[in-house]
C-alpha positions in Angstrom: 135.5 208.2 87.8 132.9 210.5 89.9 131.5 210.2 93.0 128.3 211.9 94.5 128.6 214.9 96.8 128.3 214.3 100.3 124.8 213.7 101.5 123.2 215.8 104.3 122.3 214.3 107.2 118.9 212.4 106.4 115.9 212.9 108.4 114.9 210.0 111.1 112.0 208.1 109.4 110.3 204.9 110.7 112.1 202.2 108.7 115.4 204.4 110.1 114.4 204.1 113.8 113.4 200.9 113.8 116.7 199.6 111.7 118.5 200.9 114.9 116.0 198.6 117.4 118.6 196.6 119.0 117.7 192.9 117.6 117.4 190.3 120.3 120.3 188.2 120.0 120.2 184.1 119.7 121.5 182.2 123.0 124.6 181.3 120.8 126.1 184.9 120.4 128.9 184.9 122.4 130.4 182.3 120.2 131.1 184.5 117.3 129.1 182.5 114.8 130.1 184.6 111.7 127.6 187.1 109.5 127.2 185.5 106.5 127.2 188.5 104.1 128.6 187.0 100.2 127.1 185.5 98.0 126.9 182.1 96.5 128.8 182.9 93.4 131.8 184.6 95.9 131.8 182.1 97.8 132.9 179.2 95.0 135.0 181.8 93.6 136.9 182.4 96.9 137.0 178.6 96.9 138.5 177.6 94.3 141.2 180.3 94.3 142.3 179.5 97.0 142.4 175.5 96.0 144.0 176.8 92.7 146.5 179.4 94.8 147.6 176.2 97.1 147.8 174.1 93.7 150.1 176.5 92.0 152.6 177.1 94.9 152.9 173.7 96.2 153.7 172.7 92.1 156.4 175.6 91.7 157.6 174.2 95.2 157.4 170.9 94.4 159.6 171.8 90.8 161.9 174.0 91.9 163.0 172.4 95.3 163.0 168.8 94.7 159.8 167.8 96.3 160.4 164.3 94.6 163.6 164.0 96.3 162.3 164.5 100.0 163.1 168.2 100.6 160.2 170.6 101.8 158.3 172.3 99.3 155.6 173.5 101.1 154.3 175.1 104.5 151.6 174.4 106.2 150.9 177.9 107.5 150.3 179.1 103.6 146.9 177.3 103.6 145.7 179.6 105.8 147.3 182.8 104.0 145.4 181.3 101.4 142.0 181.4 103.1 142.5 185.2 104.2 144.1 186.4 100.8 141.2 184.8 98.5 138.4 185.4 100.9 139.1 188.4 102.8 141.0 190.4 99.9 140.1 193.5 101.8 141.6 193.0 105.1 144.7 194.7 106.4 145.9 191.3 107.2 145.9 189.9 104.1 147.7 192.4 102.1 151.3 191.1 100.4 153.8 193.7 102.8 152.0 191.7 106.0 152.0 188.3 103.9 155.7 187.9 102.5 157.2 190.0 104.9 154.8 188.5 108.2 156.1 184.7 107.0 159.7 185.5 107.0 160.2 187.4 110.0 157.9 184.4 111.5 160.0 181.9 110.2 163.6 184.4 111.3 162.2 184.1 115.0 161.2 180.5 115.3 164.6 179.4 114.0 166.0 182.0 116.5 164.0 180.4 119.3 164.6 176.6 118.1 168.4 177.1 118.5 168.3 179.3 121.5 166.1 177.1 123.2 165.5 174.0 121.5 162.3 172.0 120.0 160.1 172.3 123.6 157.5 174.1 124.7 159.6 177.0 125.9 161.0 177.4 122.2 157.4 177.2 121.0 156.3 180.0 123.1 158.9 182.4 123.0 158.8 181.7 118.8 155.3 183.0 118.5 156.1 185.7 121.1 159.1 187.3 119.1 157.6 187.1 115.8 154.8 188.9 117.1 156.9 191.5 118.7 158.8 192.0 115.2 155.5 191.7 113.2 154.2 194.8 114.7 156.8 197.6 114.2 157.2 196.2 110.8 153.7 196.8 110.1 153.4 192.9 109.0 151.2 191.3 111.0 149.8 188.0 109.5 148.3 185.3 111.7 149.1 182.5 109.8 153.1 183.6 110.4 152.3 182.5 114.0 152.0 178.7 112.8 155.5 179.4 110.7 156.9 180.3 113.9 155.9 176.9 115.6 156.5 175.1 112.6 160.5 176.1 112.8 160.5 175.4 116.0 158.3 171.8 116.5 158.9 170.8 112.7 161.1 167.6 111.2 164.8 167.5 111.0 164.3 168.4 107.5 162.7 171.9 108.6 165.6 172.4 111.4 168.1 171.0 108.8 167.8 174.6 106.4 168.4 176.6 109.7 168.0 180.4 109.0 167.6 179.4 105.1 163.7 178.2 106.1 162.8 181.8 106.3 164.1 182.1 102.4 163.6 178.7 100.8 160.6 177.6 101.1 158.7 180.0 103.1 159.5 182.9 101.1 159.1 181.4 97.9 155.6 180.1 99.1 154.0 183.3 100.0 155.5 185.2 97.1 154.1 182.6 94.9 150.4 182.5 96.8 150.5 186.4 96.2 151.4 186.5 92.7 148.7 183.9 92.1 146.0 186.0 94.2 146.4 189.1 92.6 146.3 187.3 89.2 143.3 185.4 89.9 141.1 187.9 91.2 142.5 190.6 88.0 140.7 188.0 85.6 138.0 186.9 87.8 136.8 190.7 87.4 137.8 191.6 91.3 140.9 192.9 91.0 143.4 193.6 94.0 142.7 193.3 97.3 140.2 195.9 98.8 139.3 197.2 94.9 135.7 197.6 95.5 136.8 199.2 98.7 138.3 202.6 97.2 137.4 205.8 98.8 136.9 209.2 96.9 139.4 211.4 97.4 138.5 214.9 98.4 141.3 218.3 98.6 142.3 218.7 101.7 139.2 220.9 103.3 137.1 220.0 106.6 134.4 222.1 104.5 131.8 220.0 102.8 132.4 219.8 98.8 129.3 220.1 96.2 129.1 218.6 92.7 130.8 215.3 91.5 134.0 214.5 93.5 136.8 212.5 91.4 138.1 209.4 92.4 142.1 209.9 93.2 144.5 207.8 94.8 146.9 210.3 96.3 147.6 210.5 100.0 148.1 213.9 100.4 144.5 214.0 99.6 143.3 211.9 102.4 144.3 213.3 105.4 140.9 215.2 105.8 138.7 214.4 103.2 135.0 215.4 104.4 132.8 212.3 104.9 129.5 214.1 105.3 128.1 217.6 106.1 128.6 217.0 109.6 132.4 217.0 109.6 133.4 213.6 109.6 136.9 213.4 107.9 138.6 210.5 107.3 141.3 211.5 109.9 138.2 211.0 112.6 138.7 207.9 110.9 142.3 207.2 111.8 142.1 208.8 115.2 138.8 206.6 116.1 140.7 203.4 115.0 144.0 204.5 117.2 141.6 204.8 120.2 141.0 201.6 120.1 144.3 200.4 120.9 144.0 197.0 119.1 144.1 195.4 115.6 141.3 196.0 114.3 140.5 194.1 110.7 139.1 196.5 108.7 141.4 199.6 106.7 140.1 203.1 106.8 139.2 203.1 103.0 136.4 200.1 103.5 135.6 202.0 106.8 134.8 204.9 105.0 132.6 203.2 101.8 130.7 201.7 104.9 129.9 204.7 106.4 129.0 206.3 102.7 126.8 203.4 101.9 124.8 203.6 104.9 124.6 206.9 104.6 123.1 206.8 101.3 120.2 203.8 102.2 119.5 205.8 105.4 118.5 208.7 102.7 116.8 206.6 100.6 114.9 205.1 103.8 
């Protein structure tokens, strides 16, 4: 698969300038209503994997743990891990190291908190606080893991009755399931993989602009300073801009990069 050469910077045009007018912005900003950027079609596709996603694991749960006979076969949290891996496939968030990995340690530190410190607020706090803490050095951060946290801590004697086996069975179990089923849905719904539409060409390893077709490889060593455009943008720019931020920011570098391609490219044809 090819890509086209970097494009030269394009010349400022009317429809150009006046796309980078400030808008006024509505009264009701600061709330954060959300962009509405997907389609229709997307959005009853996102829907309905992620009822089928919740369907699927709460049915293996239910089988294989003996939901008939009382015992917990599914968490709560995983409804949300559903919204972000069927909706937001893209984000760094909802990727399965941060999902599997992000529930487990969430579910490890609120049973830590729960019998250090009991069922009460205290214990509810310090369980979200630690399976933060843990979340990032592990490079697993996923928010939903903050409601397993609270749910080891502020859940029934059932929940408290597995002790550090909650983290395993069902939690575990859940989210591997709920990933399985993600990956498979959106493979035959034509989407496959989270972030797929999201893949970045891969240029050698040059700060020098490249000319002709570029091809479309996946190997790291060939990212580190892939040029962007003619004006020296390189996709470790990219990486050092997100560092400066100092925060999570929900967005990888590859869809970063596309972006900045894509605007690119309409700015041209502008």
């Amino acid at each position: 698969m090819t890509f086209p050469a970097d494009l030269p910077p394009p010349a400022p045009t009317a429809a150009s300038v006046a796309s980078t007018t400030a808008a006024p912005q509505p009264r009701w900003a600061w709330v954060g209503v959300q962009q509405q950027t997907i389609t229709w079609p997307e959005q009853l596709r996102d829907a309905l994997g992620a009822a089928l996603g919740i369907l699927i694991t709460g049915g293996l749960g239910w089988l294989l743990l003996g939901g008939a006979g009382g015992a917990l076969w599914l968490v709560a949290p995983m409804g949300a891990s559903a919204v972000l891996l069927f909706a937001v496939p893209s984000s760094p968030l909802a990727q399965p190291w941060p999902v599997l990995v992000g529930h487990i340690v969430a579910a490890t530190a609120g049973t830590a908190a729960y019998q250090l410190l009991g069922s009460g607020v205290a214990g509810a706090a310090a369980a979200v606080g630690l399976a933060l803490l843990a979340m990032f050095p592990l490079r697993c951060v996923h928010p939903p893991g903050g409601g397993t946290a609270l749910l080891a801590v502020l859940g029934s004697p059932a929940v408290h009755a597995l002790g550090w086996g909650f983290a395993l069975l069902p939690v575990a179990l859940n989210a591997l399931v709920l990933i399985l089923v993600a990956r498979l849905y959106r493979r035959l719904t034509g989407h496959w993989g989270p972030g797929a539409h999201a893949q970045a060409p891969r240029h050698a390893q040059t700060s020098q602009p490249v000319s002709g077709p570029v091809p479309m490889e996946r190997s790291p060593q060939h990212a580190v300073a892939a040029p962007l455009v003619r004006t020296g943008l390189t996709q470790a720019d990219l990486d050092r801009a997100l560092r400066e931020l100092d925060e999570l920011v929900d967005v990888d570098r590859d869809t970063l990069e596309l972006l900045l391609r894509r605007l690119l490219a309409q700015a041209r044809v502008d």
